[in-house]
C-alpha positions in Angstrom: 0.0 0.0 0.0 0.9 3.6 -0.7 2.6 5.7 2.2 1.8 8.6 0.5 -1.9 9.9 -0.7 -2.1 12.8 -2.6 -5.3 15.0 -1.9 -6.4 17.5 -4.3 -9.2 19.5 -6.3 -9.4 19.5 -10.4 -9.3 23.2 -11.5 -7.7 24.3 -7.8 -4.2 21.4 -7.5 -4.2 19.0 -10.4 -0.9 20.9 -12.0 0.7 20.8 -8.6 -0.4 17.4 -7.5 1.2 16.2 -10.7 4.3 17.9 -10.2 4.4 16.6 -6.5 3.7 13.3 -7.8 6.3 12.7 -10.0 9.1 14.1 -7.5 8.2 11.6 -5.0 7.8 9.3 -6.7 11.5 9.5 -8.7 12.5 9.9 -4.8 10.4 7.3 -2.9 9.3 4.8 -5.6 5.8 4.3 -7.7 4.7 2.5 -5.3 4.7 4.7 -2.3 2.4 7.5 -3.8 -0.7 7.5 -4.7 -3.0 10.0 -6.8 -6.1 8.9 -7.9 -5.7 10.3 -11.7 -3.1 7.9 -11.8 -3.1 4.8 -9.7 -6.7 3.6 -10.5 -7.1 1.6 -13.4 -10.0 1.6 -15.7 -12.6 -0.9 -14.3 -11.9 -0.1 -10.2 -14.4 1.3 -7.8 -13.1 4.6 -7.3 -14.8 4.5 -4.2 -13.6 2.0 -2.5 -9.9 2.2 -4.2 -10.2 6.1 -3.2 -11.2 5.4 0.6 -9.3 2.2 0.9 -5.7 3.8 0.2 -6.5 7.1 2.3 -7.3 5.3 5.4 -4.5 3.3 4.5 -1.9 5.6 3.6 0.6 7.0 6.4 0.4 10.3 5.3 -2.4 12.3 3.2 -1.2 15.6 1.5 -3.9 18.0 1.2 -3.3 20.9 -1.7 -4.5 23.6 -0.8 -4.9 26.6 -3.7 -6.3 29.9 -4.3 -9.2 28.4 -5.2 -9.9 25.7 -2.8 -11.0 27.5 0.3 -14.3 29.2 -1.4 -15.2 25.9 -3.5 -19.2 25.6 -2.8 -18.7 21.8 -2.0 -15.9 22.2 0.1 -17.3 20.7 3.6 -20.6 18.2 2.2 -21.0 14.8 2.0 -20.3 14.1 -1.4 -17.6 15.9 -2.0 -14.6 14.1 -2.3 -11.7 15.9 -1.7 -13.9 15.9 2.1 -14.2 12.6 2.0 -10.6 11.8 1.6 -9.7 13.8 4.0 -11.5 13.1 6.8 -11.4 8.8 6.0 -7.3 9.8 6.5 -7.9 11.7 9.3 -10.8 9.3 11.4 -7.8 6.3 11.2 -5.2 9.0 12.8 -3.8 9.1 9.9 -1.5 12.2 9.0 -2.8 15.2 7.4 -0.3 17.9 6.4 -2.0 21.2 4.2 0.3 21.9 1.3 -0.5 25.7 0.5 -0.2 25.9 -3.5 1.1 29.2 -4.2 3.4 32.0 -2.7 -0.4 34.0 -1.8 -2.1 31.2 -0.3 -2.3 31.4 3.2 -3.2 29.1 5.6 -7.2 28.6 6.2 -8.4 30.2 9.6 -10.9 28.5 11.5 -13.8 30.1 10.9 -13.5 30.0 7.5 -13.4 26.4 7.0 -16.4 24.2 7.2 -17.5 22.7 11.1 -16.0 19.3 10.2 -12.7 20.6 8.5 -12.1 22.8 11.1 -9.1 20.9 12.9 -7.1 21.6 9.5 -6.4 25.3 10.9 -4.2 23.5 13.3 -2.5 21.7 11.3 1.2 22.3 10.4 1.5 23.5 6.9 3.8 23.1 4.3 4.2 25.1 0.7 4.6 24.3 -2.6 5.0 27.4 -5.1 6.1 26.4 -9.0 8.7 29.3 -8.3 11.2 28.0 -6.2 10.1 24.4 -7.5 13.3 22.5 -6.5 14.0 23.6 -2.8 10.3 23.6 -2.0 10.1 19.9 -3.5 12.9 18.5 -1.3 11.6 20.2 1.5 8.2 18.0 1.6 10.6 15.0 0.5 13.1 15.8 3.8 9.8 16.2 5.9 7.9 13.1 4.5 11.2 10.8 5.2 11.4 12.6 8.5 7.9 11.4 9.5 7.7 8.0 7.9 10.6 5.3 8.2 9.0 3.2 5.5 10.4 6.6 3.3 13.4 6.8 5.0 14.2 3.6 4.0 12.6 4.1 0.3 14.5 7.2 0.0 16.7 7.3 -3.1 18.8 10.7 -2.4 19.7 9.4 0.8 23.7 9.0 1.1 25.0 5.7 0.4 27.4 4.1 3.1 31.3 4.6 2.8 32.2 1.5 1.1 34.0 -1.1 3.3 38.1 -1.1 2.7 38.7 -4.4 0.7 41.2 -7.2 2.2 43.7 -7.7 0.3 44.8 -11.2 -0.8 47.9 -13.0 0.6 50.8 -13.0 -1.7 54.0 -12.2 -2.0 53.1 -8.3 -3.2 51.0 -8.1 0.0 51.8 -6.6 3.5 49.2 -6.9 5.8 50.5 -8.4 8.8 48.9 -7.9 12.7 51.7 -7.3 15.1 50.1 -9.1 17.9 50.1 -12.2 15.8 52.7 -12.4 12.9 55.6 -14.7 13.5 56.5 -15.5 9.3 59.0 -14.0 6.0 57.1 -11.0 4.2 59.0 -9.6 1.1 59.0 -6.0 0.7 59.8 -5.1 -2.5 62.7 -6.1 -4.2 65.6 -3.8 -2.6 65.0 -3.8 0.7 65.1 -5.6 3.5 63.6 -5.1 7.3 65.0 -7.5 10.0 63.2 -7.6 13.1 64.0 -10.0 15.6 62.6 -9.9 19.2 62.6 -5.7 20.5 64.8 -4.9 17.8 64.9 -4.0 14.1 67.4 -3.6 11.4 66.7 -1.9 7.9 69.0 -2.4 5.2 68.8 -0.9 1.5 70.6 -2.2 -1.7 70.4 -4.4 -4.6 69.8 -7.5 -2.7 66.8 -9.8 -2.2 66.1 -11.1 1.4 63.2 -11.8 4.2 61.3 -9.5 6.5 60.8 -11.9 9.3 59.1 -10.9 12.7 59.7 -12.5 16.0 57.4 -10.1 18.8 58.5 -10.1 22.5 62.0 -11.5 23.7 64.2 -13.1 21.4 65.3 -16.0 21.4 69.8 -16.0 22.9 69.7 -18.8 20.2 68.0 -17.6 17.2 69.2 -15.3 15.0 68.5 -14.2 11.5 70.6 -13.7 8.6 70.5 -11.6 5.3 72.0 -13.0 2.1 
């Protein structure tokens, strides 16, 4: 199911719900947003798919425009942008206005309907065509914020520093643990490194020969020798 519903009036959000629509979903995958334009298929109940997926849905989005407070059905029964709404908002589902538009301001109380009242107290966010890219990430970062199911869907989110790769043992490899190694490493072909108990020797020169390491006291008897 859909994390994301998309809530919206034709003639009042439809340009803006499509815009928001395809940026989350590029962000959060197709199959975490839905809009009703889109994700029913020919054939479906709308009602039921409508009302299904925002009671559903963590979060419901509700565009607001210029045009959507003074819409003559805004508040009865069979208007559906109410509907969706309040289905999202009787499971406790989250409802965040999205003011369309630099103008829009957010609805007072007493200007919305008895039922819708409660969306007056609602934090907003804003979505104007003008500053398009910042004000799309901004409901993106606060959408992943809210919901870990988006967190975790979230494309744009940095990808872990890759793990350092082991490197194979060979003859070209020097990767020993000083708590541990007691063997012959080569270095190179010029130089050789003698250590033996709490000492060291280095030696440079055209000569081949073994880096062997010996850790803690060493041994009156042993002793090592370059060629």
């Amino acid at each position: 199911m859909p994390e994301i519903f998309i809530n919206y009036r034709t003639n009042d959000g439809e340009h803006a719900a499509t815009t928001l629509d395809n940026a989350l979903r590029a962000r959060f995958g197709d199959e975490n947003v839905y809009r009703a334009s889109r994700s029913i298929a020919p054939g479906d109940k709308f009602d039921d798919h409508l009302l299904g997926n925002a009671r559903s849905s963590s979060v419901l989005l509700a565009l607001i425009g210029d045009r959507w407070l003074g819409h003559p059905r805004l508040g009865i029964d069979g208007d559906w942008v109410t509907k969706e709404i309040l289905e999202s908002y009787r499971c406790h589902r989250r409802v965040i206005p999205v003011l369309v538009g630099r103008r829009t301001e957010r609805p007072a109380r007493n200007e919305l309907p008895d039922r819708l009242m409660w969306l007056a107290d609602c934090q907003t966010l804003r979505y104007d065509h003008q500053n398009d890219e910042s004000d799309l990430k901004r409901i993106g970062d606060s959408l992943a914020d809210l919901v870990p199911a988006l967190a975790a869907a979230d494309r744009t989110a940095a990808a872990p520093p890759p793990e350092e790769p082991t490197a194979p043992a060979g003859r070209d490899t020097f990767r020993t643990r000083l708590d541990t190694n007691n063997g012959v490493v080569q270095i190179g072909r010029t130089h050789n490194v003698n250590q033996n108990g709490q000492g060291a020797n280095y030696v440079a020169g055209d000569q081949k020969g073994n880096v062997s390491h010996t850790f803690g006291p060493a041994s009156p008897s042993r002793a090592t020798t370059d060629e």
